[in-house]
PAGURO-120877 format. One line per 8 residues: number of its first residue (from 1); for each residue x negated, y, z of C-alpha. Coordinates in steps of 0.05 Angstrom, whole numbers, plus 32768, in hexadecimal, padded with zeros to 4 digits. Example, Ala and Ser with C-alpha at 12.3 -4.5 7.8 and 13.67 -1.06 7.14 Angstrom:
BEGIN
1 = 7F0A:7FA6:809C | 7EEF:7FEB:808F
END
This chain:
BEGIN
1 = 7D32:82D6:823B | 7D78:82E4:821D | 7D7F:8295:8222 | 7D72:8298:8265 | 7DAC:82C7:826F | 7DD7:82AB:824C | 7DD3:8264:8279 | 7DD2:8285:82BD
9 = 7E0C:82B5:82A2 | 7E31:8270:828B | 7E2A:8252:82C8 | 7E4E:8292:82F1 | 7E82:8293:82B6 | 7E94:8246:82C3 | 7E93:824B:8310 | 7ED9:826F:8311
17 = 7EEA:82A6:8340 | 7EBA:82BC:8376 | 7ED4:82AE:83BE | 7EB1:82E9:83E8 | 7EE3:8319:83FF | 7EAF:834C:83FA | 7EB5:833C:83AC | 7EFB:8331:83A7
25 = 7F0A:8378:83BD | 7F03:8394:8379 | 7F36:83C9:8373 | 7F35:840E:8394 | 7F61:8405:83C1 | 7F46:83CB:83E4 | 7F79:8392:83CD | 7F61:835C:83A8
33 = 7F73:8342:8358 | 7FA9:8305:8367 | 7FB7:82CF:833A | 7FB5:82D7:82E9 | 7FD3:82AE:82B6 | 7FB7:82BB:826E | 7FBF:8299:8238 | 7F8A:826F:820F
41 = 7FA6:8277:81CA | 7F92:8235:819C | 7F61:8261:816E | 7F1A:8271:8173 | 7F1B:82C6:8178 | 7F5D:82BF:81AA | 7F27:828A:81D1 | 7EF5:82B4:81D6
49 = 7F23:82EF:81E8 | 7F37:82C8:821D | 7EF5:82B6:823A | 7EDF:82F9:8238 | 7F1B:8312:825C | 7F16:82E4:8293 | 7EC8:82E5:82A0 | 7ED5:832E:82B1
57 = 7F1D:8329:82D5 | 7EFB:82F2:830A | 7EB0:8302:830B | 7EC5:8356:8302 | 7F06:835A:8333 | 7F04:8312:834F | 7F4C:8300:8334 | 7F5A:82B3:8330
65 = 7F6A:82A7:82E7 | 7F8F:826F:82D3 | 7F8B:8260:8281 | 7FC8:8250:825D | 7FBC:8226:8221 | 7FEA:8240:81ED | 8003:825B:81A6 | 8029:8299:8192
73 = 806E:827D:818A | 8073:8250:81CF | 804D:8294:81F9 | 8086:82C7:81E1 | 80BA:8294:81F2 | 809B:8280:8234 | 8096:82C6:8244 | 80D7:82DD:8237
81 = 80F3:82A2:825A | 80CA:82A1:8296 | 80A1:82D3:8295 | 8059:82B9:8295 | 8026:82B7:8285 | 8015:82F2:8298 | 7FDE:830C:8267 | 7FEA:82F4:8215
89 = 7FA8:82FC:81F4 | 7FA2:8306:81A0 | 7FED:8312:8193 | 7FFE:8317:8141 | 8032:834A:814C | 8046:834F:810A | 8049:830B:8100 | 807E:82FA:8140
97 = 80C1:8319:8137 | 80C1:830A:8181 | 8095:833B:8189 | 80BD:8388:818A | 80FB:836D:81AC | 80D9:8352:81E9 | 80B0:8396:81F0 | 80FB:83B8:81EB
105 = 810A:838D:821F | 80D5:83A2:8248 | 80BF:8353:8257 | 8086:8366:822C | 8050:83A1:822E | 801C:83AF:81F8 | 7FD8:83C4:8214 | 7FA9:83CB:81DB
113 = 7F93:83B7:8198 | 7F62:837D:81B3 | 7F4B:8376:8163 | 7F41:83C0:815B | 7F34:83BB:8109 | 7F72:838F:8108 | 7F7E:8351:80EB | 7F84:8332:80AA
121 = 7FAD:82F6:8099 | 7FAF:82DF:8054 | 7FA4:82A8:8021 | 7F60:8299:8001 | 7F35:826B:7FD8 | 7EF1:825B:7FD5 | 7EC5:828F:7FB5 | 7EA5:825C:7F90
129 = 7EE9:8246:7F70 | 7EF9:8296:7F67 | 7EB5:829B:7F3E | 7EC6:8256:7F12 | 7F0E:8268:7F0E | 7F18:82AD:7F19 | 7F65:82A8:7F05 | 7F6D:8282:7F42
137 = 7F66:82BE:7F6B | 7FAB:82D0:7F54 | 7FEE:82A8:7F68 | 800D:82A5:7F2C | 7FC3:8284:7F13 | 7FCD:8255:7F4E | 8012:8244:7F3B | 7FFB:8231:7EEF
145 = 7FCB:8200:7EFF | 7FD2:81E7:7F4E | 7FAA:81B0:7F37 | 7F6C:81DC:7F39 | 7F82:81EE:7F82 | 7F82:81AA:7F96 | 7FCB:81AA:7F94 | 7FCF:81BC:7FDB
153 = 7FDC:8200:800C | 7FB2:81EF:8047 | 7FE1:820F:807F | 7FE0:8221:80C6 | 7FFA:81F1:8100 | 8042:81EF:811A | 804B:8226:814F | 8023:8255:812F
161 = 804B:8292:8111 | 8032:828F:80CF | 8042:8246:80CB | 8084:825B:80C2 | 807A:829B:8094 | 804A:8275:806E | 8087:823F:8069 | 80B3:8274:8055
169 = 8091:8296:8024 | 807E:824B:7FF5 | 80C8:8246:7FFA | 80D2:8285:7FE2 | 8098:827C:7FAD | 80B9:8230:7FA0 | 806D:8211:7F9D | 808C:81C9:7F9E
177 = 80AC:81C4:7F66 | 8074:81E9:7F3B | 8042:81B2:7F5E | 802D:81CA:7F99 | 8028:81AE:7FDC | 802F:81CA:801A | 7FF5:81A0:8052 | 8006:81B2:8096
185 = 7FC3:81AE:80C8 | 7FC9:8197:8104 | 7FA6:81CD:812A | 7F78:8206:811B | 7F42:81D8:8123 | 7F52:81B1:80DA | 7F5E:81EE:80BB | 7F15:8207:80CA
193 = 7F02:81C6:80BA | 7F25:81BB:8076 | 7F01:81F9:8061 | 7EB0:81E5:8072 | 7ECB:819A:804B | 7ED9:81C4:8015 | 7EA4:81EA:800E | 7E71:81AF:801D
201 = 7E88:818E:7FDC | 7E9E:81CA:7FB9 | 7EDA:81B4:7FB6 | 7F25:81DC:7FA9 | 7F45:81F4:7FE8 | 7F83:822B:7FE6 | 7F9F:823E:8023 | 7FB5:826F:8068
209 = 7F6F:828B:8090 | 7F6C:82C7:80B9 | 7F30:82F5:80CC | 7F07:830C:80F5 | 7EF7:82BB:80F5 | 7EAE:8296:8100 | 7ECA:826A:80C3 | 7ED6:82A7:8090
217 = 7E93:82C6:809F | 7E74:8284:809B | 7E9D:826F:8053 | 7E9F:82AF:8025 | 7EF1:82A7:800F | 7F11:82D3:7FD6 | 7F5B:82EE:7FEF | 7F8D:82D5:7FC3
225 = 7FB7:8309:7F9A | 7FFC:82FB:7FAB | 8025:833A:7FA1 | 8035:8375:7FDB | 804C:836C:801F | 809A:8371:8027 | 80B2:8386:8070 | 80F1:8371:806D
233 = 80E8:8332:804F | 80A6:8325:8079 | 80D9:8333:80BB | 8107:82FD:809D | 80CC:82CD:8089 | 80B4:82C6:80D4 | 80FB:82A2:80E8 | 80F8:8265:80E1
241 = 8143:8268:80C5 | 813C:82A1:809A | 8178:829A:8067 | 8155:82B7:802A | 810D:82B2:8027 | 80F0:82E3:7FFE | 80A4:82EC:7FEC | 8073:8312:8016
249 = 8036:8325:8026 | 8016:8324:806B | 8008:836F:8080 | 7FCA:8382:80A7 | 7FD5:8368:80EA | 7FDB:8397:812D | 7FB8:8365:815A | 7FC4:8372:81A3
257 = 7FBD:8360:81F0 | 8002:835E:8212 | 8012:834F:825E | 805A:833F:827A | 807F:837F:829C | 8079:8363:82E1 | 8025:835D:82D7 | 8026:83A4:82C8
265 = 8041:83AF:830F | 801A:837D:8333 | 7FCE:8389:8311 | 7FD0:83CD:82FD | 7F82:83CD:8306 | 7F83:8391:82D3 | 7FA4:83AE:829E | 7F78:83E9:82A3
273 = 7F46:83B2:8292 | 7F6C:8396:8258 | 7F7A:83D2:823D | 7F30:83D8:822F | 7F20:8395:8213 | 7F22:8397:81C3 | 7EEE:8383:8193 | 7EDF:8398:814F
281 = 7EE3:8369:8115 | 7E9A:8368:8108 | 7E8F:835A:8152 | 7EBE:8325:8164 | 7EA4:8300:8117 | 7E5D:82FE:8137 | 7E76:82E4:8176 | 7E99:82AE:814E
289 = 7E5E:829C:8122 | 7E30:8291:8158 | 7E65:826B:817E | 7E6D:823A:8142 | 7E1E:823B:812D | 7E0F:8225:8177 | 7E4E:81F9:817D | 7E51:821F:81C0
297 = 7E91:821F:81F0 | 7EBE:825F:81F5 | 7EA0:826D:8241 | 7E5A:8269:8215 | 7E6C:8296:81E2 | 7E8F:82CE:8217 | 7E45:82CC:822F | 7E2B:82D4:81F3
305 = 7E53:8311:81E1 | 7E48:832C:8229 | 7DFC:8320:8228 | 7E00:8346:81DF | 7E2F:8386:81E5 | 7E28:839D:822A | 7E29:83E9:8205 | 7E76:83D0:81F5
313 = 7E92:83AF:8235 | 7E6B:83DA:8266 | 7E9F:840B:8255 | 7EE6:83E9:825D | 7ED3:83D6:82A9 | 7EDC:83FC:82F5 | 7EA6:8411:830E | 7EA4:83E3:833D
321 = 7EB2:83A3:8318 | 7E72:83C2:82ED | 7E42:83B9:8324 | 7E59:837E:8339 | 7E58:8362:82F0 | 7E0E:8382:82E8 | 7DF0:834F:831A | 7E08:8318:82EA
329 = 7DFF:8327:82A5
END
């Protein structure tokens, strides 16, 4: 039955926006949701963020969403430059010296912590190498015997923040010279995918993962001991000229929805929406996991988390945008 659902859900969420007028009159006032730009970060939870968000926005208020494939880095720019997109799903705030200046500025307003638990960037092994070489979960282990690492930091992909804190902080740590390498993926996809390799053979792997992610509650990974978490120096690490790098770690991450000034004037009603729309670790990992264990689409796996917490998104919607969203799901 809950298969059944799920297809004739899927097939709504991939039609785009309804067309009746009766339907696009969503807001209480009787004017109807325009066009929305949101980005479509290039990592699984920002995805599926994403494709929750817009499911409700077109088949809830009847807005015509337009996705904006994206990263961190090239959204803040675009936004300060041009101001779109509108809506920037998953933002690392700690992680974007960008970040606090452009909400100064008022380009930029924060709606809500969309990860409510936070995030948690960090570096990790393999919990089997942690149990075979426990000194490895430390970096001065690492840094005594790379060889047992691999010899290489598996990092994140250009245009991502921490691909230039990460950067940073080896400098600071001077991994080269002691023998270790620094491997740049190419997108998030090779990271995830570097990680099942490794595990598949048992082999080393040391490198950058976040959570809430499908791949750490698929791979059980042991956080890396690398000393406490600097502000200063971690504000200095995430410019990509910073003059003296200086170890850091990453602090717990405030996760968060934010929306251009000018959308806060235009869709008020929308932003009451976003405001709403956060997940819990624990939630969004399940979402993840089934998405990867079913090798399901981001539309597929919005469905899926619709179909399975109504109890949580009945409750960030107008009442109107819930009935209408009833008949669907």
């Amino acid at each position: 039955m809950k298969k059944t659902i799920l297809g004739a859900a899927l097939v709504v969420a991939t039609m785009g926006a309804p067309t009746s007028p009766f339907i696009q009159s969503a807001y209480a006032d009787g004017h109807s949701c325009g066009t929305v730009s949101i980005t479509e970060m290039d990592w699984a939870s920002a995805q599926v963020v994403t494709a929750v968000a817009t499911f409700l926005m077109q088949q809830g208020y009847g807005c015509d969403v337009q996705k904006v494939p994206s990263s961190t880095v090239p959204a803040l720019t675009s936004l300060a430059e041009t101001g779109e997109p509108d809506i920037l799903t998953e933002v690392w705030a700690n992680s974007t010296p960008a970040y606090e200046g452009l909400l100064d500025e008022g380009k930029l307003v924060e709606l809500t912590n969309v990860l409510s638990d936070g995030g948690i960037e960090a570096w990790w092994i393999p919990a089997y190498l942690a149990e075979s070489n426990p000194e490895l979960t430390t970096m001065e282990g690492i840094l005594a015997n790379p060889a047992a690492v691999g010899g290489k930091f598996h990092d994140c992909p250009s245009g991502w923040a921490c691909d230039i804190i990460n950067n940073n902080n080896l400098k600071a740590l001077d991994v080269e010279s002691q023998g270790l390498e620094r491997f740049q993926h190419g997108s998030g996809e090779t990271l995830q995918t570097s990680i099942a390799s490794a595990y598949a053979d048992k082999a080393p792997w040391f490198g950058y993962y976040w959570a809430p992610t499908a791949v750490l509650g698929k791979y059980p990974m042991v956080q890396v001991q690398v000393g406490e978490y600097d502000a200063e120096a971690h504000t200095c690490n995430g410019d990509a000229d910073c003059a003296n790098p200086t170890f850091s770690a990453y602090p717990k991450a405030k996760v968060v929805t934010a929306v251009s000034g000018a959308f806060m004037e235009r869709e008020p009603a929308i932003a009451e929406l976003l405001k709403n729309v956060a997940f819990t670790n624990a939630q969004m990992g399940d979402v993840l996991a089934w998405r990867l264990d079913n090798n399901a689409s981001n539309e597929e796996a919005a469905v899926y988390f619709l179909s399975t917490y109504p109890e949580v998104w009945g409750n960030w919607l107008s009442d109107g945008a819930k009935e209408k969203l009833a008949a669907l799901l």
